[in-house]
Structures are given as structure tokens and as C-alpha cells.
C-alpha positions as MATLAB code, in Angstrom:
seq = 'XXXXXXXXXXXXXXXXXXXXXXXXXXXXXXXXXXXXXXXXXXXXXXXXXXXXXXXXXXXXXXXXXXXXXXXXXXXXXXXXXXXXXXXXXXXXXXXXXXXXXXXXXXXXXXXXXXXXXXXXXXXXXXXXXXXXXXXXXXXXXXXXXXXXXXXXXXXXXXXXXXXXXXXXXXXXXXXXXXXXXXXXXXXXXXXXXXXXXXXXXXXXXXXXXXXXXXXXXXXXXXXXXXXXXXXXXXXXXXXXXXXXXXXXXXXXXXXXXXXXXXXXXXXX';
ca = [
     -20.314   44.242    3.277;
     -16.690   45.161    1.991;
     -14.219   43.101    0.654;
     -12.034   43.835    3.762;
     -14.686   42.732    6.057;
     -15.503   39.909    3.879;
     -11.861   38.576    4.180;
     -12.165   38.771    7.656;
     -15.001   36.799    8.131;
     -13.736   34.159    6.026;
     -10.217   34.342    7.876;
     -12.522   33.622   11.192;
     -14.614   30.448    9.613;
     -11.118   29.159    8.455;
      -8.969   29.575   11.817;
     -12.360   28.201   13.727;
     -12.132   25.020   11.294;
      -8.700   24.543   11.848;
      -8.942   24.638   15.058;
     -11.437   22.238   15.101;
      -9.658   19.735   12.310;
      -7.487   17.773   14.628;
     -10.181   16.583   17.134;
     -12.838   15.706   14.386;
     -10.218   13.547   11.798;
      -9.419   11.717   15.342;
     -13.782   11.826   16.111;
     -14.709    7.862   16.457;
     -17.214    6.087   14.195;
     -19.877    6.769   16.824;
     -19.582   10.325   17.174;
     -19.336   11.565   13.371;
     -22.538    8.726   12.414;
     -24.183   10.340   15.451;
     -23.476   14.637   13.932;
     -24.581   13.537   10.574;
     -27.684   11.690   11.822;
     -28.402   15.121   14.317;
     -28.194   17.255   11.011;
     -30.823   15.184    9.461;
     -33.186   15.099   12.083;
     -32.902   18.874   12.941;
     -33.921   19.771    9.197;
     -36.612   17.771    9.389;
     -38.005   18.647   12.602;
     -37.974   22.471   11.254;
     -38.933   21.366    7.888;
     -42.291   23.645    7.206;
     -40.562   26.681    8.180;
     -37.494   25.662    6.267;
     -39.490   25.335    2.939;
     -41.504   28.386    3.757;
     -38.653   30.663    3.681;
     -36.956   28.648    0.882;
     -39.932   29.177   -1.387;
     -39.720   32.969   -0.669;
     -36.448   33.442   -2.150;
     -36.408   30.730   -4.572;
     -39.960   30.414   -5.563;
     -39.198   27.175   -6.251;
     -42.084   25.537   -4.879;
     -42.841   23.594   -1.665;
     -43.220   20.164   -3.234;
     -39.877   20.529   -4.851;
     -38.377   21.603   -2.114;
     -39.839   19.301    0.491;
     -39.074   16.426   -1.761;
     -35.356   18.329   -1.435;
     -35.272   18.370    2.138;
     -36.418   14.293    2.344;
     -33.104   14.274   -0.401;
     -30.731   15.827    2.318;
     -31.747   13.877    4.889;
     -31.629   10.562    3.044;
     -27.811   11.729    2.553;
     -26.802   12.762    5.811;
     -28.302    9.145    7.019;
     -26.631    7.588    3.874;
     -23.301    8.979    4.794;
     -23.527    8.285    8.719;
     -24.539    4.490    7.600;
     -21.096    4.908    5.262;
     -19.127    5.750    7.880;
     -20.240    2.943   10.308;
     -19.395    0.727    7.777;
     -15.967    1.977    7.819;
     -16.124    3.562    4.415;
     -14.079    6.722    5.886;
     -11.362    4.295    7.656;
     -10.254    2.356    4.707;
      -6.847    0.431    4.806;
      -5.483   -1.302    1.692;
      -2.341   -3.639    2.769;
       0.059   -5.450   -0.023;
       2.075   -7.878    1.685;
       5.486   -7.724    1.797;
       7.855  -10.033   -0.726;
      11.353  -11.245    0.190;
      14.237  -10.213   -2.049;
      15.940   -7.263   -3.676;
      13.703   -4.982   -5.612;
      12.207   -4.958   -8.364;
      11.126   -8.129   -7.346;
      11.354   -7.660   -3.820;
       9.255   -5.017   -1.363;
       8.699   -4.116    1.747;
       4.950   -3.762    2.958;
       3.255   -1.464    1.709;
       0.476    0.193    3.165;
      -2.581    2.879    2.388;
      -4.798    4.614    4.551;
      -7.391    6.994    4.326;
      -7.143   10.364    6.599;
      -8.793   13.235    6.718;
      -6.895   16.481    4.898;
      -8.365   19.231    7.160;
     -10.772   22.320    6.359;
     -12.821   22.136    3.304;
     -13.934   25.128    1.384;
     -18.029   24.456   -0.342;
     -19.735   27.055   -2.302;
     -23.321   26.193   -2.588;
     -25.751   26.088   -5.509;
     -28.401   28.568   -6.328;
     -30.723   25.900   -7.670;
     -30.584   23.564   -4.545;
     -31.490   25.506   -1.681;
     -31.149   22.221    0.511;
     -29.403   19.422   -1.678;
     -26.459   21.790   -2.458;
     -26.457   24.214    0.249;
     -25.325   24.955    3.636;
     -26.179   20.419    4.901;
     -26.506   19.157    1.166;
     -24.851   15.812    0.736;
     -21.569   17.445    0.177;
     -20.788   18.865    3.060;
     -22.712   15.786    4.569;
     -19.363   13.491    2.752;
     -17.096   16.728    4.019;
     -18.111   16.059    7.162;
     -18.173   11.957    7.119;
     -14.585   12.202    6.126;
     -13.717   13.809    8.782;
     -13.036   17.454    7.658;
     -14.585   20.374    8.526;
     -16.548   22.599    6.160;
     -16.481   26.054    5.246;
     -19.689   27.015    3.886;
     -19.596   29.978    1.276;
     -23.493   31.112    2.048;
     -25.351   31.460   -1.584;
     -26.787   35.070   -2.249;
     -29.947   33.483   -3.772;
     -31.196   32.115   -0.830;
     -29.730   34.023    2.372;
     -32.401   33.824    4.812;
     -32.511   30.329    4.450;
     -28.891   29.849    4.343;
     -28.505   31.208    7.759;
     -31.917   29.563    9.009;
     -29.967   26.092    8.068;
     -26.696   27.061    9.533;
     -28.217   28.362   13.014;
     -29.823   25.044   13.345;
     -26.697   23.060   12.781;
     -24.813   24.826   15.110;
     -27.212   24.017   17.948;
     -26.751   20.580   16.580;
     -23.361   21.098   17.506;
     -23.321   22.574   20.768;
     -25.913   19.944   21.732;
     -23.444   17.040   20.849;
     -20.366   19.192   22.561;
     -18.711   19.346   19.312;
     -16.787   22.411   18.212;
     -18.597   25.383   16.541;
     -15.981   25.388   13.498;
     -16.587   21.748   12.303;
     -19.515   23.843   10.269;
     -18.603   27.478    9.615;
     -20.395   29.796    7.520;
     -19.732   32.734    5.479;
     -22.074   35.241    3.980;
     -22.349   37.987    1.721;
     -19.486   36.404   -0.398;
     -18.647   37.212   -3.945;
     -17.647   35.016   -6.520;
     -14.148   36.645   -5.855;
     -14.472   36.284   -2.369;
     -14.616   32.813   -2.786;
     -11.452   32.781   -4.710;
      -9.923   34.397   -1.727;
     -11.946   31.242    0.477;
     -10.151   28.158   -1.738;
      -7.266   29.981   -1.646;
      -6.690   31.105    1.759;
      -3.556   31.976    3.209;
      -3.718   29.356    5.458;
      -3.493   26.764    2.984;
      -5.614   24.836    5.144;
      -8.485   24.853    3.079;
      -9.603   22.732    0.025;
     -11.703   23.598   -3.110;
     -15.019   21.689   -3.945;
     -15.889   23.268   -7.410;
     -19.159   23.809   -6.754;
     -22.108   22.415   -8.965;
     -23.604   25.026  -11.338;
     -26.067   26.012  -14.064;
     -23.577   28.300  -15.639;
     -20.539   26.022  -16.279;
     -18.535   28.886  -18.438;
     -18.295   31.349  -16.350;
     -17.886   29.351  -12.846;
     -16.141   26.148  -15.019;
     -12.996   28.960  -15.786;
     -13.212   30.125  -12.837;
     -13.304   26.777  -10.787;
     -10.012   25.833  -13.420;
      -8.164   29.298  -12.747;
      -8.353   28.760   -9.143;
      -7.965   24.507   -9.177;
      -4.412   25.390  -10.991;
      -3.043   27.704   -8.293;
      -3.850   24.828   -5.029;
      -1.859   21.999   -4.264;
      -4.972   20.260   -3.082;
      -8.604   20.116   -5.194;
     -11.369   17.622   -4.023;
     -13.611   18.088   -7.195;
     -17.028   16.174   -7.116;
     -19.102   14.593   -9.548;
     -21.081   17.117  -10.295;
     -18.068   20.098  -10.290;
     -16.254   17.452  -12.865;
     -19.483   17.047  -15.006;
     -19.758   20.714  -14.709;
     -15.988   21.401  -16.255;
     -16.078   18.675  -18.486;
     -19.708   17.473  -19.970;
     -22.321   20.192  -20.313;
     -25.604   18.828  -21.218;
     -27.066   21.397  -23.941;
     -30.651   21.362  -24.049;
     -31.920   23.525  -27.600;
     -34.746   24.444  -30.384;
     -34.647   24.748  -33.695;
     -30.992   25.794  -34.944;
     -29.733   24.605  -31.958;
     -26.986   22.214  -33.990;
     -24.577   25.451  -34.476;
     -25.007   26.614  -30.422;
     -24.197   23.010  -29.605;
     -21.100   22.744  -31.689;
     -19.793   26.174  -30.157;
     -20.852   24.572  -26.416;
     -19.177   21.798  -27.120;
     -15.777   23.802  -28.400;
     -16.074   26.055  -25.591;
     -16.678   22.424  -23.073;
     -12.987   21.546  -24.771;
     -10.975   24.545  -23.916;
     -11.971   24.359  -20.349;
     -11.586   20.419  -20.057;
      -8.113   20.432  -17.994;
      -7.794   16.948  -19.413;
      -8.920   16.857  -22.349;
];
């Protein structure tokens, strides 16, 4: 696929998501508990042929990856129990106080709303957990956002296996095809060109990696040119705390990891 056709597809998945944006950050309790819940139970109703193909490209293994599948589901139920419990509709209220500031102030209140499309590159280790329904696009989702999957090139089969199955999920509920949207074939730079779309309607997730150099810079190069970044645990443990596992000699590679962790570490 060229980069000019790549573009184009991701222009699509981001339009389709914004179009769908408004109606799903207004979506009730019910109705986003009630997605979340259909995603789980689709993945494990195809769950043998899910692993099958996943252990094909990843050779990862089935119990690992059935014991990843169980994982995803657990969070898609997690979050739809989350968002019944009005995690996603917080309000924090301070009273106001009589007289002239600074003493004085009017009320002040926060709410939580949803900021529109998100962009999520998935994981080459975690076919499931990190992938096209892991639990991040699972909190995406619970938030009230849509995603925009960027489709992993380690495990493409599977990736649109996964996707194909959510949208049913989708058009069973009556829901609109670009609350999940899906791009494949995507290069690391075409990503770039995904968190930084045009539209500016999209958000970055740094997504969670086994190479932290390489996608750490990258995730910082790109973080520094958006006005919005969602980063996640695992992107900020990524950028900030590598965990260096060595041999013998491995003191020196440490102290050069850990130099190298520094001059990535936005805040350090």
C-alpha cells in the first residue's frame, strides 16, 4: 500500500470517528456498559479461532494467548462495570464563598467529558491485551471517545479477524461504524501522520512497546507537536522507566540505558 493511499485510509477512519464523536460522548450509561460488554462476549464466543490465527503469526502459544483473551474480556467487563458506576461522569463541586476574592469565589465546578477521536497503535507482543479490543481502547471507548485503531503488522490476520467482529457488534447494537475504525498496513510514519491528523480531532495514546528508544523518541517528537496527549501507564513507563534485564557485564549497558532513559524523560 502507498503512503498516499495510506493517508487516505486513515483520513476515512478519522472523518467516520468524528462523525460518530458527538452521539457516543452524549451515549447513556446503559448503552456504552452494554458495547463494551458486546465486545467481550463476541471475542469469546470466537475465541478458538481467534487464538488459532493469533498463534500463526505470533507463535506465541495458545495458553498464553487464551489466558490473553480471558485478560481482554475481564477489561472490557471491568470498564463497562466502571462506567455504571459513574466513573466516566465524574463531577467535582467547591462551593461557593461570599466576599471579594482572594477570599471570596464563585462556584466552581469540574466535569469530565469526552475529547473526541482517539488515535491507538497496538502492540506486537499483545495480540489481544494491546490490540485492536485490548483494555485501552476498552477505557477509549468507556470514556466516551471513539478509537482509531492503527492495525499492528505482526499480527494482521488477526487484527482484522478482531475488528470484523466488533463491527458486527456494532451494527447489532445500531451504533455507528466509526466509534471503532481501523487502519492497516500503517507505518510507523504513517502513524505520525494518524496522531497528527489534520483534523486535529484525534489524540495520541503512546503506545506500549518492547523497544522504548526508538518508539519512546518517537512517541516524544510527535507528543511535542499536539495540543492534546492521553499517555497511559504503560506509554509513560515506556518513556520514562525501562526495566533492563542483563548477564554478565551488564552494569555498563545498564548505565548507558539508564542515560539514554534520561534524555528521553520529557520531565525529567
Amino acid at each position: 500500500m502507498t503512503q498516499a493511499n495510506v493517508h487516505q485510509a486513515i483520513d476515512n477512519a478519522v472523518t467516520l470517528a468524528s462523525q460518530a464523536a458527538p452521539l457516543w460522548a452524549e451515549a447513556s450509561v446503559q448503552v456504552r456498559a452494554r458495547l463494551l460488554r458486546g465486545l467481550a462476549q463476541v471475542l469469546e464466543a470466537h475465541q478458538a479461532d481467534l487464538v488459532a490465527i493469533a498463534d500463526e503469526e505470533s507463535h506465541l502459544g495458545a495458553g498464553r494467548l487464551n489466558s490473553e483473551v480471558a485478560r481482554t474480556a475481564f477489561q472490557l467487563r471491568g470498564f463497562a462495570e466502571q462506567v455504571e458506576a459513574g466513573a466516566a461522569h465524574g463531577k467535582v463541586a467547591d462551593e461557593a464563598i461570599a466576599g471579594a476574592p482572594p477570599a471570596g469565589r464563585p462556584q466552581l465546578t469540574r466535569v469530565l467529558r469526552p475529547l473526541g477521536p482517539v488515535a491507538k497503535c497496538s502492540a506486537s507482543n499483545f495480540p489481544f491485551a494491546f490490540s485492536v479490543l485490548g483494555g485501552d481502547a476498552a477505557s477509549v471507548l468507556a470514556a466516551g471517545c471513539p478509537v482509531v485503531v492503527k492495525a499492528h503488522s505482526g499480527h494482521p490476520r488477526l487484527s482484522v479477524a478482531v475488528y470484523e467482529l466488533a463491527r458486527q457488534v456494532l451494527v447489532d447494537q445500531g451504533l455507528p461504524e466509526g466509534l471503532i475504525t481501523m487502519v492497516e498496513g500503517a507505518s510507523r510514519g504513517a502513524g505520525g501522520y494518524l496522531v497528527q491528523h489534520p483534523s486535529r480531532q484525534s489524540r495520541l495514546i503512546p503506545p506500549p512497546s518492547t523497544h522504548p528508544i526508538t518508539k519512546g523518541r518517537r512517541g516524544i517528537d510527535v507528543s511535542r507537536r499536539r495540543l492534546h496527549i492521553a499517555p497511559t501507564d504503560i506509554g509513560h513507563q515506556v518513556l520514562s522507566a525501562p526495566l533492563v534485564a542483563t548477564g554478565p557485564g551488564g552494569k555498563t549497558a545498564a548505565q548507558r540505558m539508564s542515560r539514554v532513559a534520561f534524555s528521553v524523560n520529557p520531565t525529567a
